[in-house]
Each structure stands twice: as C-alpha cells, then as structure tokens.
C-alpha positions as semicolon CSV with decimal commas, in nm:
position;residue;x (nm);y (nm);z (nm)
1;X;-8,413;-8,742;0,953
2;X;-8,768;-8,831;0,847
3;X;-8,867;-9,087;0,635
4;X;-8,590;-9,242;0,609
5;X;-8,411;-8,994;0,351
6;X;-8,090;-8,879;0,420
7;X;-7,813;-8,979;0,706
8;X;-7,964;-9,062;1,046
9;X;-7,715;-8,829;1,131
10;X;-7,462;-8,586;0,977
11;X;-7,195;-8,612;1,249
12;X;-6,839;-8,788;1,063
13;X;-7,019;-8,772;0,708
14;X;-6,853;-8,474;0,597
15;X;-7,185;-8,351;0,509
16;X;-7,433;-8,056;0,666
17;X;-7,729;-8,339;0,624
18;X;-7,921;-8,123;0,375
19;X;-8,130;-8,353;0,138
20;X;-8,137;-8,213;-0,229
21;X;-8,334;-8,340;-0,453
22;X;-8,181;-8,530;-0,751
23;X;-8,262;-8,331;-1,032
24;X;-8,052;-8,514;-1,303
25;X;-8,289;-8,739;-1,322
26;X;-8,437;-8,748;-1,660
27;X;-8,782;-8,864;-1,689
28;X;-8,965;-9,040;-2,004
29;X;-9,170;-8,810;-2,161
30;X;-9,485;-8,938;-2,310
31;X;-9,519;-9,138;-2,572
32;X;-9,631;-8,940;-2,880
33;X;-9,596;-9,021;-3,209
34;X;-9,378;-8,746;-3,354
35;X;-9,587;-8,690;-3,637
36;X;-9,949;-8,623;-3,696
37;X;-10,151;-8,935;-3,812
38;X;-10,390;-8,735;-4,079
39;X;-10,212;-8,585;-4,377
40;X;-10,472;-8,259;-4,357
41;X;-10,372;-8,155;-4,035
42;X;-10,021;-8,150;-4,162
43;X;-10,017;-7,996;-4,454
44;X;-9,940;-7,636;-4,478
45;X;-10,165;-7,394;-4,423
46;X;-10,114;-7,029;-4,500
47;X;-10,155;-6,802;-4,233
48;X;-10,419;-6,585;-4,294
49;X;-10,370;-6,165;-4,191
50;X;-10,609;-5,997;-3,998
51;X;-10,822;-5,729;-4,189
52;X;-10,850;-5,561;-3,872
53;X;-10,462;-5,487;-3,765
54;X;-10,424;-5,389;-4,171
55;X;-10,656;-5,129;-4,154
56;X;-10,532;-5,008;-3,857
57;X;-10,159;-5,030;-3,986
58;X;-10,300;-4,826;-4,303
59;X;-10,517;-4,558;-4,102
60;X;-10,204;-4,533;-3,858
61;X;-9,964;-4,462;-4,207
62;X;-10,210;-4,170;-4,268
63;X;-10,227;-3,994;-3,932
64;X;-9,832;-4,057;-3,986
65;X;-9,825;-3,817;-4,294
66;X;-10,082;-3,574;-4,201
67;X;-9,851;-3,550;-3,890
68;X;-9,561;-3,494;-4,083
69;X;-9,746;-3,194;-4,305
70;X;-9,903;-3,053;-3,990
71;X;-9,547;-3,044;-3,807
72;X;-9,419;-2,873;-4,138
73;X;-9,693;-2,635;-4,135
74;X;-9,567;-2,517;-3,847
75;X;-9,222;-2,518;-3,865
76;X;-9,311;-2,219;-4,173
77;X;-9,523;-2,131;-3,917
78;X;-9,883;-2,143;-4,080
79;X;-10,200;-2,023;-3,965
80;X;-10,345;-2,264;-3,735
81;X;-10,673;-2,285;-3,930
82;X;-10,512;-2,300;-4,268
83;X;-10,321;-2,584;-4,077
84;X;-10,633;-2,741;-4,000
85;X;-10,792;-2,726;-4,367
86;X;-10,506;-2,870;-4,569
87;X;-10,446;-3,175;-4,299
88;X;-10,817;-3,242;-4,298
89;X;-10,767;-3,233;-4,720
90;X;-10,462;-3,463;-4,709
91;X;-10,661;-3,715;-4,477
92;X;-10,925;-3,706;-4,679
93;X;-10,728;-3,763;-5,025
94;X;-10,551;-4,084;-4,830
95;X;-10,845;-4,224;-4,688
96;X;-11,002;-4,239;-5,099
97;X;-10,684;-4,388;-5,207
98;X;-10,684;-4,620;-4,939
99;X;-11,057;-4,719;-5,016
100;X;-10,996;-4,713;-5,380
101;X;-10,688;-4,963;-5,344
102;X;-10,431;-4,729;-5,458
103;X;-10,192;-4,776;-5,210
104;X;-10,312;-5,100;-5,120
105;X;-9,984;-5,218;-5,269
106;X;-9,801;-5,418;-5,062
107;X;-9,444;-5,436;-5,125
108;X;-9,300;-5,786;-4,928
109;X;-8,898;-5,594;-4,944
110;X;-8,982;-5,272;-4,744
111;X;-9,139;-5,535;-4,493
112;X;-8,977;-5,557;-4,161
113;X;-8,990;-5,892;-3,994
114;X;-9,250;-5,791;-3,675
115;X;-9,500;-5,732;-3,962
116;X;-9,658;-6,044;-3,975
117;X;-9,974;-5,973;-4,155
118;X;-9,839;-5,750;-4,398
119;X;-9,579;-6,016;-4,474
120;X;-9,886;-6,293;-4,456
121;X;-10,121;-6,042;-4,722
122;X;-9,803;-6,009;-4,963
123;X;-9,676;-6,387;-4,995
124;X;-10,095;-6,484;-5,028
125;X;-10,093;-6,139;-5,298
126;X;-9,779;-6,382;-5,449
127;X;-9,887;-6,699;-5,462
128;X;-10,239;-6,526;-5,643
129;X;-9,993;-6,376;-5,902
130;X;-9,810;-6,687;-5,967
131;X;-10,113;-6,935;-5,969
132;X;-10,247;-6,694;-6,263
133;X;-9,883;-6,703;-6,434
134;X;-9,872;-7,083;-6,438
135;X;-10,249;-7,090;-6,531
136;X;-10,301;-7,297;-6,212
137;X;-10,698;-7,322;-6,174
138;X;-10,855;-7,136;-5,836
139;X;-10,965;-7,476;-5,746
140;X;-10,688;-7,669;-5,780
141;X;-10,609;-7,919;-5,510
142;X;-10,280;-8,054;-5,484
143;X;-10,235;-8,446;-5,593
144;X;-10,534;-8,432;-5,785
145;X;-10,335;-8,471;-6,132
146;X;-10,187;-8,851;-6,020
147;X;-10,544;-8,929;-5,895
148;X;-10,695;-8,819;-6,236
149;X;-10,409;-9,037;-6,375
150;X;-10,505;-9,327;-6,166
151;X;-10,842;-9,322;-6,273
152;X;-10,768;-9,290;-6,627
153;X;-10,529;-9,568;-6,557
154;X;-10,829;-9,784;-6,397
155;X;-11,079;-9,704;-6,661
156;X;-10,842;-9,879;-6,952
157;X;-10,784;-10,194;-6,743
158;X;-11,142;-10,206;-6,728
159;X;-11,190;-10,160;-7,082
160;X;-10,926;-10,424;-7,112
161;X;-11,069;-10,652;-6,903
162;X;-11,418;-10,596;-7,074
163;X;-11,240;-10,651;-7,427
164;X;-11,094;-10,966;-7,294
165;X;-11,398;-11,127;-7,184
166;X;-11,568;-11,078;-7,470
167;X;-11,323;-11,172;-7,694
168;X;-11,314;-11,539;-7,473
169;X;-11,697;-11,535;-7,491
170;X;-11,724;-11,524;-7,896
171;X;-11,418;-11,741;-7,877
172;X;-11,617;-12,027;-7,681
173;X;-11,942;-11,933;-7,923
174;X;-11,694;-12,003;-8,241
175;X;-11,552;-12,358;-8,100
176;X;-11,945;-12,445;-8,029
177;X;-12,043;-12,315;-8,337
178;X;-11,782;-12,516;-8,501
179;X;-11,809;-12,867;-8,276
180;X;-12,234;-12,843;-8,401
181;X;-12,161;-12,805;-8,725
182;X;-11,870;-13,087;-8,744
C-alpha cells in the first residue's frame, strides 16, 4: 500500500485491502453568526413583481380568449374572414380594458401557487388597501411612534431639569438677598 494507508497487506485480514474513505466524518462548518448583525438587512422586505412577466401573463390571457372565440368560430364553422374581423375586435376591446385597468383586478383566491408575481402584486394591492383603512400614512416607518415618544419623553426631562435649575438659582438669589439685608 502507499503512504502508509491501509494494511501492508490484505492476506489473513479478512479484508480485499480496498481503502474507503471515512465519510462519517463530520466537519465544523464555519463559524457564522446565525443571524444578521444590521436590523435593515433583516427586516422584511416585500418582494416586488415584475411588470414585465405581468404583462406578458395579461397579453397571454387575451390571445387565450381570442383563441377560444376563434376555435368557436369554427366549430359553427364561420367564414374565415368574418373569423378574422371579430378576433381582431375582441383583441382589440381586451387590450383597452387591459390599458384602462379594467381587468387589472387581481384576485389573490383564483391564484395558484407558481404565480409568484401575481401573488406578490395582490398582497402589495392588500397591504395598500389596509394602510388606507387604518389611516396609516404612505410614509410611515415602523418604530417611529416609540422614538417620537422618546423624544417627547426627553424634551420634559429637559424642561424639568431647566425648571429645576432655575428654581435653585432664585433660591440661592433669595438666601443672599436675605443674608444682605439681615
């Protein structure tokens, strides 16, 4: 054997004198902390959609319906250019409702789970809806009522304090006052 790893010889071991490597041996991973060490890298952050795959997802909905009258057309069997004309009319009556946000609509239920940016563009269409309900400001930031609080907190200690030392100063100007004139 070579380097010294194994038997110098199988004969009487009982074994064929294959070397395996040991791989139950567990080694230490690094040493991370298991947590980030700034707060704004782990707060949450919602996941924005892509404008670009829900466009596509809408134009792809249309060509799914003007499919679906062109393939009934048919069935009736249609002439081919009347076909044409009320296809091109249906596209063109979804494509304004798309632009005019009719059926921009996005309902999170009818959502299947592989729909990630639908499902991202309804819980952000959500969260709008119940910021306005609770009358939550646009420009909110969370925490920023106990640091307000603080402040306010501060600000009357300091008044305090301010109160306090003057009231010691006229204080020491009475007993001076009143040791001249005794």
């Amino acid at each position: 054997m070579s380097e010294n790893v194994g038997l110098s010889t199988p004969r009487g071991s009982g074994t064929s004198g294959y070397v395996q490597k040991n791989k139950s041996l567990l080694r230490p991973r690094d040493r991370q902390d298991p947590y980030p060490k700034d707060w704004e890298s782990a707060k949450h952050k919602q996941r924005q959609p892509d404008k670009e795959i829900l466009e596509h997802e809408a134009r792809r909905g249309i060509e799914v319906k003007v499919f679906e009258l062109r393939d009934k057309l048919e069935e009736e069997g249609v002439d081919e250019d009347e076909i044409d004309d009320q296809c091109d009319a249906l596209r063109r009556k979804l494509e304004e409702e798309r632009k005019a946000g009719g059926g921009d609509g996005t309902n999170a239920r009818g959502l299947k789970s592989h729909q990630v940016h639908d499902l991202a563009k309804a819980k952000i269409e959500e969260s709008e809806r119940l910021r306005k309900a609770l009358g939550i400001s646009a420009d909110y930031e969370e925490g920023s009522h106990w640091r307000k609080q603080e402040e306010r907190l501060k600000d009357t200690m300091e008044k305090r304090e301010k109160e306090e030392e003057e009231l010691k100063q006229r204080e020491k100007a009475r007993r001076r006052y009143s040791d001249e004139s005794d």
